[in-house]
N, C-alpha and C positions, 0 to 999 in steps of 0.2 A: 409625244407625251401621252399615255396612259392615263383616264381616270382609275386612280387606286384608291380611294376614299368612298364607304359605304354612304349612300345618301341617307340620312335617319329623318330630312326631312324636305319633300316634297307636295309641297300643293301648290292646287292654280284656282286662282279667285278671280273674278267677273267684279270689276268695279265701273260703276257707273260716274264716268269724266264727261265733264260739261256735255250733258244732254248725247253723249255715246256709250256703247257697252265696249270694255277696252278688259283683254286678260292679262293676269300677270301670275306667274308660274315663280315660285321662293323654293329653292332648293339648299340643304347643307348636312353637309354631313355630320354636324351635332351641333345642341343650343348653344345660345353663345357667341356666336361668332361675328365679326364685325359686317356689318352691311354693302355690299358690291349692287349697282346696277347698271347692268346692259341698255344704255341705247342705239338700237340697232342704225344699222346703214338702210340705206334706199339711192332713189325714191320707192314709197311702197313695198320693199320687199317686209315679210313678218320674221318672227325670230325664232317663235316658239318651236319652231323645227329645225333650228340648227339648235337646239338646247346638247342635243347626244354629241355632237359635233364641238362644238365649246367644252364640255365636260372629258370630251376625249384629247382633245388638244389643250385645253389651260389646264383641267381640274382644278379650278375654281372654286368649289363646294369643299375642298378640305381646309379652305384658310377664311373662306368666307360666306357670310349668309348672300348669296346670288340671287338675284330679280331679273329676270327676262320678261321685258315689255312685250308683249304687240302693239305696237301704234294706233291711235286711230281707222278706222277701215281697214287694217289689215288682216290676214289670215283667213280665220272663218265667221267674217263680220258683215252684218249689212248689207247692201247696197248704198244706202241713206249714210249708213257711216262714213262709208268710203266716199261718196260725193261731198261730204260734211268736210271734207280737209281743207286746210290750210296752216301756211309753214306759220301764220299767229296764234293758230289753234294748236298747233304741235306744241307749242312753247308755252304754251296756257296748261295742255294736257300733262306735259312734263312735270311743270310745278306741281300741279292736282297730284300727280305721283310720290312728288317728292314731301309732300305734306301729308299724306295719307302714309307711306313707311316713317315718315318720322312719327305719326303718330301711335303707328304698331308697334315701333323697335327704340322706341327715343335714343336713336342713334343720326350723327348724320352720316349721309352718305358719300361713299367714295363710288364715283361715275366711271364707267368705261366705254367712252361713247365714241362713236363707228362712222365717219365719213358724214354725209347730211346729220345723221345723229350728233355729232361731236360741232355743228352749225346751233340746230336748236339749245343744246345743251350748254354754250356756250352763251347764248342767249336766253336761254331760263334759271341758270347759275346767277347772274345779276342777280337776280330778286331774290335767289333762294339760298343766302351765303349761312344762314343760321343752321340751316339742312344738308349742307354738302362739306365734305371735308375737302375734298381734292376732286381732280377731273383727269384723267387720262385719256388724251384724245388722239385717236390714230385718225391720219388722212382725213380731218376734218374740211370740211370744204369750205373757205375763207372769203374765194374772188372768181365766179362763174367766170366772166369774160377771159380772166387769165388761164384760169382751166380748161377752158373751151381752143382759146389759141395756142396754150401747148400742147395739147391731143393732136390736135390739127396740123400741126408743124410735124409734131412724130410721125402721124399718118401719112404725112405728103412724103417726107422722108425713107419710110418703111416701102413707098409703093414704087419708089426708084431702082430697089433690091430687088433680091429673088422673089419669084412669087410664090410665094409658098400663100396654102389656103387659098388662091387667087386675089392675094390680098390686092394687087394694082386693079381690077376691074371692082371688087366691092370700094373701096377707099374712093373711084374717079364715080359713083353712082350715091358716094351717102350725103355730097355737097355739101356746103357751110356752114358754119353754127351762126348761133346758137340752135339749140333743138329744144324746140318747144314741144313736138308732137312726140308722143310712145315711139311711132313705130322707125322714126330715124336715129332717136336715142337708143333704142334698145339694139341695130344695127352697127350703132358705133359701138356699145356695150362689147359685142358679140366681138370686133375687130382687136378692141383694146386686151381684150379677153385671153382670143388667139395668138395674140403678140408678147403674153405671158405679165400683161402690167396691170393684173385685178390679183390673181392668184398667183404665183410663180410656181411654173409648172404645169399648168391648168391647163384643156384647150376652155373654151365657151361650150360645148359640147360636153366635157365635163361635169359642171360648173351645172349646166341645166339638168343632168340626169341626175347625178345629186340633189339638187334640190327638190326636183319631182318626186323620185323615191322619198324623201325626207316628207315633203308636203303629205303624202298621202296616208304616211303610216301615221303624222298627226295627227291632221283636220279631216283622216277619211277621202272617201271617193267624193262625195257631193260637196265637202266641206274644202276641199282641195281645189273645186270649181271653180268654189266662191272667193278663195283666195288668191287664183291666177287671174279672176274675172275684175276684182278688184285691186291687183296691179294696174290692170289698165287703167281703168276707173281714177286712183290717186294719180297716176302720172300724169293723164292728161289734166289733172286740174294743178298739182304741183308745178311743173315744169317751167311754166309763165315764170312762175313767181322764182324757182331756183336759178333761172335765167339770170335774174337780176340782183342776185346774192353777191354783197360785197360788205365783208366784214371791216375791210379799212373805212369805207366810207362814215361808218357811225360804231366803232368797235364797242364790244361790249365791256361794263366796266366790273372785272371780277375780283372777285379779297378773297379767293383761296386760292392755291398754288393748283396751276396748270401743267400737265406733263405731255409735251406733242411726240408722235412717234409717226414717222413718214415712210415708206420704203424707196430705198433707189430706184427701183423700175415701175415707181408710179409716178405716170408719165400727166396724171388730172393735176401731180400738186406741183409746178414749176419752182424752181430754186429761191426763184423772187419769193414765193410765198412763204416756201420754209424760211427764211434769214427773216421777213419782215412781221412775220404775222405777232411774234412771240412778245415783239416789239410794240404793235401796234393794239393790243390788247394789256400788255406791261400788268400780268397776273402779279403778286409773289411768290419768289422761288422756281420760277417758270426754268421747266427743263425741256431740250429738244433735240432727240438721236433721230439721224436716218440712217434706216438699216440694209445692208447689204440683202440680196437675195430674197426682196421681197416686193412686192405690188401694190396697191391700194389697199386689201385686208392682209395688213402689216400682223395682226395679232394671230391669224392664221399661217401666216408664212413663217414669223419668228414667233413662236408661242412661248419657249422659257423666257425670251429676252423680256417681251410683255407682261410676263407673268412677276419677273423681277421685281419691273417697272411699279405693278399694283402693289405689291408686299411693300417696295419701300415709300411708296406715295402718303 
């Protein structure tokens, strides 16, 4: 899908969130239009650099006013900011967001939130049903331990086949989860990556020169630094705490209509979690497609289907 819609409106504002400098970039292709925002995936990754990427794959901006967050410490933020995370303060910074557009557009918003995003967002919709119309959540991440054990079960499974990638020698060196630390999450990243169930299609190789290129033409060469520097940065303070993420345990209680969208060959969300979570949350109007030929960024792999999805949300 082609962006074909001239943008007539693009800025990006520095808004100051509990004691962080946090950007958010509004784009549309004319006044008017109803409110879309992006909460990105992670842990730590920014967003503001897949903006050309979203606009080339959804065109977004012809049906909707779009907001692309950077989170907390991401991009071209801090150091201090990026040490300042946590998944309470995500959910604190979200609201602050979502009260700051409703106070610009007195509209509420419809959310299209991304994996950890679509965690938070599910958990700062509680408090903020006056400001949201609906929630679109792809691959939001429900139940750590359960995600951690179906990766793990695939991996163990995948290293029995061919070895393509040398996948049996990385798989018998990345050992058990949970993964608290960056550099064996970002190793399992790298495997799940290669085995086509983040992207479909995708290697990890991929996946990282895209975003390189993307990072730099944003945030610049130094700004670019500061963004890969503070990936590390958020992960290792995240990771603990996404460890122990389980939405059954204490679900959130939400009064607008939630829409989950899963792919088949994402291998983080187990079957158990798609059948129960929709349940377990018991939104209204709760709707929930898993889509053929696609990976964890479901909206990237099926982009008309998602695209649908928001128009009729």
């Amino acid at each position: 899908m082609k962006n074909t819609a001239p943008v007539a409106i693009d800025k990006t504002i520095t808004l100051n969130i509990n004691g962080s400098r946090q950007r958010l970039r509004l784009c549309a292709a004319r006044p008017g239009l109803p409110l879309l925002l992006v909460v990105q995936a992670g842990p730590a990754v920014p967003l503001l650099h897949e903006v050309a990427k979203f606009q080339r794959r959804l065109d977004l901006e012809n049906d909707f006013l779009v907001g692309y967050w950077d989170q907390r410490g991401c991009g071209n933020a801090s150091a201090d900011d990026a040490r300042s995370v946590s998944l309470a303060r995500q959910v604190d910074d979200l609201r602050s967001v979502l009260q700051w557009l409703h106070g610009e557009t007195r509209q509420r918003a419809l959310i299209l939130a991304i994996s950890i995003g679509g965690t938070i967002t599910l958990q700062a919709v509680e408090h903020e049903q006056d400001r949201v119309r609906a929630v679109v959540a792809v691959s939001p991440d429900a139940q750590t331990a359960a995600s951690d054990a179906a990766a793990h079960a695939f991996l163990q499974e995948q290293a029995l086949g061919p070895d393509r990638h040398g996948i049996r020698r990385r798989v018998m060196a990345l050992g058990q989860p949970p993964f608290v630390d960056p550099a064996p999450f970002q190793r399992r990243a790298r495997l799940l990556a290669d085995l086509g169930t983040i992207e479909h299609g995708k290697t990890f190789g991929m996946l990282v020169r895209e975003m390189l290129l993307a990072v730099i033409r944003t945030y610049g060469a130094v700004g670019g630094m500061r963004a890969l520097r503070n990936m590390n940065i958020i992960q290792r303070k995240l990771l603990p705490e996404i460890a122990a993420v389980d939405l059954f345990a204490r679900p959130p209680r939400v009064a607008v209509p939630v829409h989950y969208v899963f792919g088949e060959q994402d291998v983080l969300t187990p079957a158990s979690v798609v059948k129960e979570l929709p349940a377990a949350i018991a939104a209204p109007g709760t709707t929930v497609v898993r889509l053929p030929d696609a990976g964890h960024m479901v909206h990237f792999d099926q982009p008309r289907i998602v695209r649908s999805i928001l128009e009729a949300a």
